[in-house]
C-alpha positions in Angstrom: -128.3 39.2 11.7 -130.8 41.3 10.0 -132.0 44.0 13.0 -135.6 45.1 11.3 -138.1 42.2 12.8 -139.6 39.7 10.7 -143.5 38.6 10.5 -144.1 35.7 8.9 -147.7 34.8 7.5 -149.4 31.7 6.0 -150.8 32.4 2.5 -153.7 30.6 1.7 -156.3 30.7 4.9 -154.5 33.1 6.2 -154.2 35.8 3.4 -156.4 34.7 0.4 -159.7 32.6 0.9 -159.1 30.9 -2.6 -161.6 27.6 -1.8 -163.3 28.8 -5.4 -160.2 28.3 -7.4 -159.4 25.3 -5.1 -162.4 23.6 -6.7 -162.0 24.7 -10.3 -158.5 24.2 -10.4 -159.1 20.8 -8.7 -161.8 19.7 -10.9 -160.5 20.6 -14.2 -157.2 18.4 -13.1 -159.1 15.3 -12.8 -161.0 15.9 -15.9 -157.5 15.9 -17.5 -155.9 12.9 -16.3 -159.3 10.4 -15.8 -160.2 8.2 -18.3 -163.1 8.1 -20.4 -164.3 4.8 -18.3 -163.6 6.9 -14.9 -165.7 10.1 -16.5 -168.6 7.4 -16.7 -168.7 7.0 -13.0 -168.1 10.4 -11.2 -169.6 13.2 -11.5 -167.8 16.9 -11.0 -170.4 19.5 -10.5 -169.2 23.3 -11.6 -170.4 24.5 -8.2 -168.5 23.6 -5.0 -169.8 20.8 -3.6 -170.2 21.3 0.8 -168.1 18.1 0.9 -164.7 19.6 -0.6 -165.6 22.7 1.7 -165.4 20.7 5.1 -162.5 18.7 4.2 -160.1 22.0 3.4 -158.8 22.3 6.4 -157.4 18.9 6.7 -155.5 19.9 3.2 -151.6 20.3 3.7 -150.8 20.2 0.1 -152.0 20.7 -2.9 -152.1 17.5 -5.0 -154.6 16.3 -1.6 -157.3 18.8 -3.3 -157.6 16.8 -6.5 -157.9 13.4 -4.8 -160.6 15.2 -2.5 -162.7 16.2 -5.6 -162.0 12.7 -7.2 -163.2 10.8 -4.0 -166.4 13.3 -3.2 -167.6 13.1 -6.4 -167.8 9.6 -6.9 -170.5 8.2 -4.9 -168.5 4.9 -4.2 -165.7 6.4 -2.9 -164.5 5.7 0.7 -165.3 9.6 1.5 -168.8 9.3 0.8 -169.5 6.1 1.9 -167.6 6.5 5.4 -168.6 9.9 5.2 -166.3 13.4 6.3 -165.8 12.3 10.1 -164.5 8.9 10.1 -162.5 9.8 6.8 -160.6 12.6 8.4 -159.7 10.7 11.5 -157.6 8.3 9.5 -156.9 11.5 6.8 -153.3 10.7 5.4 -154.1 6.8 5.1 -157.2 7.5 3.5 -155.6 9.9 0.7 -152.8 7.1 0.8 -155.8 4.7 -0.1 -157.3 7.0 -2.8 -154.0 7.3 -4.5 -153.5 3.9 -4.7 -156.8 3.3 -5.7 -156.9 5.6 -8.9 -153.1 4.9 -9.7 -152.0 8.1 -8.9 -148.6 9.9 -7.1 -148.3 12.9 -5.3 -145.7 14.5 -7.6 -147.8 13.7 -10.4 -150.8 14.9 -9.2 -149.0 18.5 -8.3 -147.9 19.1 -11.5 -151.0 17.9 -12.8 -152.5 20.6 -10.4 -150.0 23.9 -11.8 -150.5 22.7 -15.3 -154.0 23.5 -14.9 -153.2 26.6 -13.1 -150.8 27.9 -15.3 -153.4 27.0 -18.2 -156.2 29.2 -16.6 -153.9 31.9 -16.0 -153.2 32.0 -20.1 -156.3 31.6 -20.7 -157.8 34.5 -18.7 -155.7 36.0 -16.0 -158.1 38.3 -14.1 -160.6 35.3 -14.0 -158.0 33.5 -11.9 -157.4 36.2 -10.1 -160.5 37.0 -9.1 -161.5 33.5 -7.5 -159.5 34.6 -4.8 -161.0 36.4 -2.6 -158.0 38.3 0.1 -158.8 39.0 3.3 -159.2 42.7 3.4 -158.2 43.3 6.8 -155.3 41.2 6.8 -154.4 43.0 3.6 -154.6 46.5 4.8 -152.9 45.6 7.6 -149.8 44.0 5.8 -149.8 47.5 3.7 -148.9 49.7 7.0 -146.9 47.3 8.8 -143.7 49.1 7.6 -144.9 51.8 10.2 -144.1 49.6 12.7 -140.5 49.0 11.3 -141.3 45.5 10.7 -141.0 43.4 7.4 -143.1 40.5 6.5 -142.8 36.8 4.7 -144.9 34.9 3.3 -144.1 31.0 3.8 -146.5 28.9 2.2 -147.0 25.5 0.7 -148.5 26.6 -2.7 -146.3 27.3 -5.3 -144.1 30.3 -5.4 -145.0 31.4 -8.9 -148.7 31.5 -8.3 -148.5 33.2 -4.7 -146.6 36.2 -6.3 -149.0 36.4 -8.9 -151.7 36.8 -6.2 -149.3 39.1 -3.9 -148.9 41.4 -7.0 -152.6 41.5 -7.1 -153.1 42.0 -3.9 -150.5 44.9 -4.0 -148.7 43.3 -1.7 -144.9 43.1 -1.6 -143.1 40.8 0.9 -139.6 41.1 1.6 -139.6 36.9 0.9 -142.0 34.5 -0.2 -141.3 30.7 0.2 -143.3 28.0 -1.5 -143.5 24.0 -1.5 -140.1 24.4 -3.1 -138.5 25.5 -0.4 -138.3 22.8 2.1 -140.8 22.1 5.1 -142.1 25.1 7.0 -140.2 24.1 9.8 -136.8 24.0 8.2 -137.8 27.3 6.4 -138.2 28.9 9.7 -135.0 27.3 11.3 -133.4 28.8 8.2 -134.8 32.7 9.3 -133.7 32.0 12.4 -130.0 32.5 12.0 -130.5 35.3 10.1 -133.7 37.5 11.1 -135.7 38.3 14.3 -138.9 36.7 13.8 -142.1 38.5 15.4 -144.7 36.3 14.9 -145.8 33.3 12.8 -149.7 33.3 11.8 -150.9 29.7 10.6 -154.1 28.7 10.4 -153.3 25.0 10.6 -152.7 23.7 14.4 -150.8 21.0 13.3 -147.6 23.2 11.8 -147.8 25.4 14.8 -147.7 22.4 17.6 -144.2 21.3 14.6 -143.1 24.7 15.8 -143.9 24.3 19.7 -141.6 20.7 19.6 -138.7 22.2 18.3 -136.6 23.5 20.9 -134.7 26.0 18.5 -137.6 27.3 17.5 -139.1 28.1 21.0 -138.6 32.5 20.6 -141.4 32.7 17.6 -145.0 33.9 19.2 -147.1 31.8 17.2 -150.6 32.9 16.4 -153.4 30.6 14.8 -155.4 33.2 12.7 -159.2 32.4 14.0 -160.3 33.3 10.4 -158.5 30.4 8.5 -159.3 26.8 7.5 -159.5 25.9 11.2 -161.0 22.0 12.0 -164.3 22.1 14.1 -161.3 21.5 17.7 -158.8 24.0 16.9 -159.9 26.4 19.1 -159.8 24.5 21.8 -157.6 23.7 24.8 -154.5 25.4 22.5 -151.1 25.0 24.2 -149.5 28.3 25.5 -147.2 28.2 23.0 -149.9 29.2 20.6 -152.6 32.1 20.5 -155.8 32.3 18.7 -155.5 35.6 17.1 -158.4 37.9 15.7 -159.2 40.4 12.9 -159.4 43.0 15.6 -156.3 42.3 17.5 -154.6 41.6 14.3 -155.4 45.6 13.7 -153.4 46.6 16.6 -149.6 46.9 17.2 -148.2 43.4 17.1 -146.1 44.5 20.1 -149.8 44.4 22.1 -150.6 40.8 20.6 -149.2 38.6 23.4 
């Protein structure tokens, strides 16, 4: 067992607000693998459309984001026609639908996705870069944790070769960075668990910290939902006390003071 503590952070929502690469990224990878016929009938603005913007909370992976910009920019689609509430009460069996709809497959549509990405990155690196926009106070405070005599991680569901790109950016070193190639959050965190102390977890998804709640080996993490993330319209309320809405201003102070 590793003595020095261990925080471990979300990456996108949490770290980085990246909803502008989100869309470009997502967009330019349905322009690749559409048909000329399909081109004919939707239409993918270069601006963001508010659609993609309220469905990115409800986005767990990242082959999800290029079905959403398929589906809300074709004016047929079940997300505009049963519009953003009833489709993200049925979420995973609509996405389920959509795939099956356009012929598509998750794995597919993931490397799909880092093709692109990879792509952009050759083609202009600091472009990429700078549709990211990190959360400066979430930054600095990752800079000075060492102070504290704690170490940070970075467990994610974005690949591991573009997070360290950002990280780098960001000036940012982490003593580990796991990505969608490591296994489910919660086995990632199982995994720590024999090995570090973990301080905290931050997540700005609900869902992943109520995974953490129900596992009884599990129960010694303070999880904290970061109140500055992708958070649905009811995440905020009536949270179990396993789980604490945390803020850029308690985030500043010594995590030791959080709970």
């Amino acid at each position: 067992m590793i003595k020095k503590p261990l925080l471990v952070l979300d990456f996108d929502g949490v770290i980085v607000d990246g909803i502008e690469e989100y869309w470009s990224s997502s967009r330019q990878t349905c322009l690749n693998i559409i048909s000329p016929k399909e081109k004919e009938v939707i239409f993918l603005p270069s601006e963001i459309p508010t659609t993609f913007k309220t469905m990115r909370p409800w986005v767990h992976h990242g082959w999800e984001m290029v079905i959403l910009a398929a589906e809300c920019s074709n004016k047929t689609s079940q997300l505009n026609l049963k519009g953003i509430q009833n489709f993200s009460k049925n979420y995973s069996k609509e996405c389920s639908l959509a795939l099956n709809k356009w012929g598509w497959t998750p794995s597919q549509l993931q490397e799909a996705l880092n093709q692109t990405r990879r792509e952009a990155i050759s083609y202009n690196l600091n472009q990429w870069l700078n549709y990211h926009q990190p959360f400066s106070s979430v930054v600095q405070r990752l800079q000075i944790l060492e102070k504290e005599g704690i170490e940070f991680a970075v467990l994610t569901t974005k690949s591991i070769e573009f997070t360290k790109k950002l990280l780098n950016s960001f000036k940012l070193q982490p003593k580990l960075v796991f990505g969608h190639e490591s296994g489910s959050k919660i086995n990632v965190l199982n995994q720590l668990l024999n090995k570090r102390i973990i301080q905290g977890f931050i997540e700005d998804r609900r869902s992943t910290l109520e995974k953490v709640l129900e596992d009884p080996k599990l129960k010694s993490i303070p999880c904290y939902l970061a109140s500055w993330g992708y958070l649905k319209p009811q995440d905020r309320k009536n949270l179990p006390s396993g789980i604490q809405l945390l803020d850029l201003e308690t985030l500043r102070e010594p995590i030791a003071s959080w709970s």
